[in-house]
N, C-alpha and C positions, 0 to 999 in steps of 0.2 A: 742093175742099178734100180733104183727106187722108179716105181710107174707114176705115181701119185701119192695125195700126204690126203688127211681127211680129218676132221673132227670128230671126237665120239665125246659126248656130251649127256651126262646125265637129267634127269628132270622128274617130276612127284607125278604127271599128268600125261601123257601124249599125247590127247585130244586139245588141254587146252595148252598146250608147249607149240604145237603145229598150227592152230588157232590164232593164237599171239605170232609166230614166224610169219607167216603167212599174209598176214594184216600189215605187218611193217614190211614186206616187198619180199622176203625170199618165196620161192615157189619150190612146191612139191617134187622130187627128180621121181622121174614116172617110169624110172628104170627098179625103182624099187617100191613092195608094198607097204602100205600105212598100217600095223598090226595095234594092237594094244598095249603092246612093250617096246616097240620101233616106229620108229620114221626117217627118213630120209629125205635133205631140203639139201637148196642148189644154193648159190650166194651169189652176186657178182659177175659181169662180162664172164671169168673165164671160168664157172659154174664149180667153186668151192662146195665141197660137200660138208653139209653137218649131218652124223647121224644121231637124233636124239634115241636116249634108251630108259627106261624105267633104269630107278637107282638099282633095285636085286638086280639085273640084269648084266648092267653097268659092272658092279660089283663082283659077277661071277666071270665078266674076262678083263679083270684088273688083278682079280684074288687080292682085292684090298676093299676096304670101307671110300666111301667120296666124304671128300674133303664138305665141309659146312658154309659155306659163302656170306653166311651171317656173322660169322666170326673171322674174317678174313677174307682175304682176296688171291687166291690159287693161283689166278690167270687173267688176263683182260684183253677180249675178244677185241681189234681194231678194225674199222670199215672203212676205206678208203669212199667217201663224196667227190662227188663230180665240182660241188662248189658250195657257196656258206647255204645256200638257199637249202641245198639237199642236206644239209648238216640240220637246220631247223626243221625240214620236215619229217625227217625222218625219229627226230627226237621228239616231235609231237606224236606220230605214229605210234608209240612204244609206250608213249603215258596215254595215249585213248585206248592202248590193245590190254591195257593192264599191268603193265611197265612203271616203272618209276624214274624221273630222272636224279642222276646225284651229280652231274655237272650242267649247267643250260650253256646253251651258244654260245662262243665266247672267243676272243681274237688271242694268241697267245705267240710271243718272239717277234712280229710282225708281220709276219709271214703261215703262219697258219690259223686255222678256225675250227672249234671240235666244241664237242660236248661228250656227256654219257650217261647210258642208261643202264638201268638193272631190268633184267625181263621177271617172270614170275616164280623161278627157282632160285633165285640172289644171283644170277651170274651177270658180271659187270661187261660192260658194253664202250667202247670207245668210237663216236663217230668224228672220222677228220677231215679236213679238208685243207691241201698242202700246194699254197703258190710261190714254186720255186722260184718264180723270176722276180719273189720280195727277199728269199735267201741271203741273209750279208754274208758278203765274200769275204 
């Protein structure tokens, strides 16, 4: 059966794709090296892997073109926050690392809090934060 699930993620930069990651809180997994076409970043308590890759790279173990994030939206990465506070700071993090935001903080159903960001290759970002015990039954 499946060991584990991982992200492979394209990007124009590794330096500054690892740069920006890194600044808004994920850290480097130091089980793998930082090349000029890879990187490898942790996410989360139970250390989600993203691997970024140069788009040629990306490209040659997809045997397809990447999708254009400018013209659409492919996917949209969700982060689960600890609470609204972490939800705003981490949306501030992502517009000082060079990020942009395209939703700000914001309460939605009654019971939840999110916003989202776009980091520096168009890829959309959903930050949330989820209090079940406002859930209507």
């Amino acid at each position: 059966m499946t060991k584990e699930i991982w992200l492979n993620l394209p990007v124009n930069d590794i330096k500054r794709s690892v740069t920006f990651f890194t600044q808004i809180g994920f850290t480097l997994n130091q089980n793998q090296p930082v090349t000029e076409n890879m990187a490898s970043l942790l996410v989360g308590d139970k250390k989600f892997v993203i691997m970024l890759f140069t788009k040629d790279l990306f490209e040659g173990f997809c045997n397809d073109r990447t999708a254009d994030p400018k013209n659409g939206t492919e996917v949209l990465f969700s982060i689960d926050a600890e609470n609204r506070d972490e939800v705003d700071s981490l949306l501030q993090k992502a517009e000082d690392s060079g990020g942009s935001i395209y939703a700000k903080g914001g309460e939605k159903d009654g019971w939840m809090y999110g916003g989202g960001f776009i980091d520096p290759d168009g890829h959309r970002w959903s930050v949330l934060y989820m209090d079940f015990s406002k859930l209507p039954r």
